[in-house]
N, C-alpha and C positions, 0 to 999 in steps of 0.2 A: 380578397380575404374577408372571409364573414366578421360580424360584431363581436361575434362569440370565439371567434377562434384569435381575434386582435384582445378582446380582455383575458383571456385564457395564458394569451404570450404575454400581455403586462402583469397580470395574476404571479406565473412562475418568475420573470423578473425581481418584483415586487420581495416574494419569499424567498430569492438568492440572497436580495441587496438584507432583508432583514435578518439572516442567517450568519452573513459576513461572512459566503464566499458564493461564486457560481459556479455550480457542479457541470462539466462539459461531459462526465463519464461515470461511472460507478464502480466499486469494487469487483462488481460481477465482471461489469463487462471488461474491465483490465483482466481478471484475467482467462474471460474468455478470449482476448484476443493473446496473452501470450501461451494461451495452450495452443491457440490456432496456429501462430509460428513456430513453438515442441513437435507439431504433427500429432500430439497426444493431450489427454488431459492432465493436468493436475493433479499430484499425488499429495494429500495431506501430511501423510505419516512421512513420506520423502522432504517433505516440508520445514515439517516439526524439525526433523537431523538437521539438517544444512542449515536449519536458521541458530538451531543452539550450538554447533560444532564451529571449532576454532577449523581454519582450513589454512594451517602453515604460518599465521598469524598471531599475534597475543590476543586478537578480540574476536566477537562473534555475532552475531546478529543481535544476539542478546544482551550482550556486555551495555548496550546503551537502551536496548528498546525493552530490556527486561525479558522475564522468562514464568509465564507465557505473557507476551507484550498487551496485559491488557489494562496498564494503570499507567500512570504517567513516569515516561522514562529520564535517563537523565546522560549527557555524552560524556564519553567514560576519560576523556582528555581534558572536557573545557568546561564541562560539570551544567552546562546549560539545559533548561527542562527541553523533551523531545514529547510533545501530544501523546496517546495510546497511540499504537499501529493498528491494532486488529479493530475492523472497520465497524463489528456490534460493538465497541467503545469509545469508537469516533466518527460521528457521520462524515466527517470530512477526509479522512483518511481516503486516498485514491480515487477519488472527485477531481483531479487535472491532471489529464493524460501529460502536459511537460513539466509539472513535476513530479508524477509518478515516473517519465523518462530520468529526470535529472537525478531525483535520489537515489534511484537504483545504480545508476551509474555512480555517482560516486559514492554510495555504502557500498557498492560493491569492488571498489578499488579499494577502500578503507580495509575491508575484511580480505578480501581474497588477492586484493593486486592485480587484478584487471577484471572486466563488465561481467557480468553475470549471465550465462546462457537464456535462452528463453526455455528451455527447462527447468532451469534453476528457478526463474523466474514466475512462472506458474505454480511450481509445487511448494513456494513460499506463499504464494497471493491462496492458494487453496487453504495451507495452515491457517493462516489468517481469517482468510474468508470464516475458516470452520469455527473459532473460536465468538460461540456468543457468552451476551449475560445471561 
């Protein structure tokens, strides 16, 4: 390993730890990888529905993350703050592939009562993705 490519790996260490979190993936790339298991890309506008649509439940994506989720939400049970979702309001948003695994799973049992396809799941991360400042 060169000098330069060993400061380069402590450099981006360096700006995880002072960030206070270490990013292993990015918004894009979640969900490029769950269009990549859809067989398709990501639809925004299929996105936007399914996230603000009640689906046979009393809540919705929105009910806690807000609509459009780009301010700080709150959970619509236990009233505790939830970050932004949409990742131009949270650099940290979808920055750990198993948390990005874990919540989806269980918001997605909260609102729909079982996991969320990887359809489903791309054309949320697209809505998302889409919304900047």
């Amino acid at each position: 390993m060169t000098r330069l490519h060993t400061l380069a790996l402590a450099l981006a260490a360096a700006c995880a730890t002072a960030t206070g979190y270490a990013a292993d993936t990015t918004a894009a790339e979640q969900l490029a990888r769950w269009s990549a298991q859809a067989g398709r890309p990501g639809n925004a506008d299929l996105g936007k529905a399914f996230f603000t649509t009640r689906h046979g439940g009393e809540w919705s994506c929105a009910s806690c993350h807000g609509t459009p989720p780009t301010a700080q939400g709150k959970h619509a049970s236990t009233g505790k703050a939830i970050a932004p979702l949409a990742p131009g309001f949270n650099p940290k948003a979808f920055t750990d592939t198993a948390k990005v695994d874990k919540w989806f799973r269980r918001n997605c049992k909260d609102v729909l009562e079982r996991e969320c396809t990887a359809v489903e799941k791309a054309d949320v991360l697209a809505y998302l993705n889409a919304l900047k400042p």
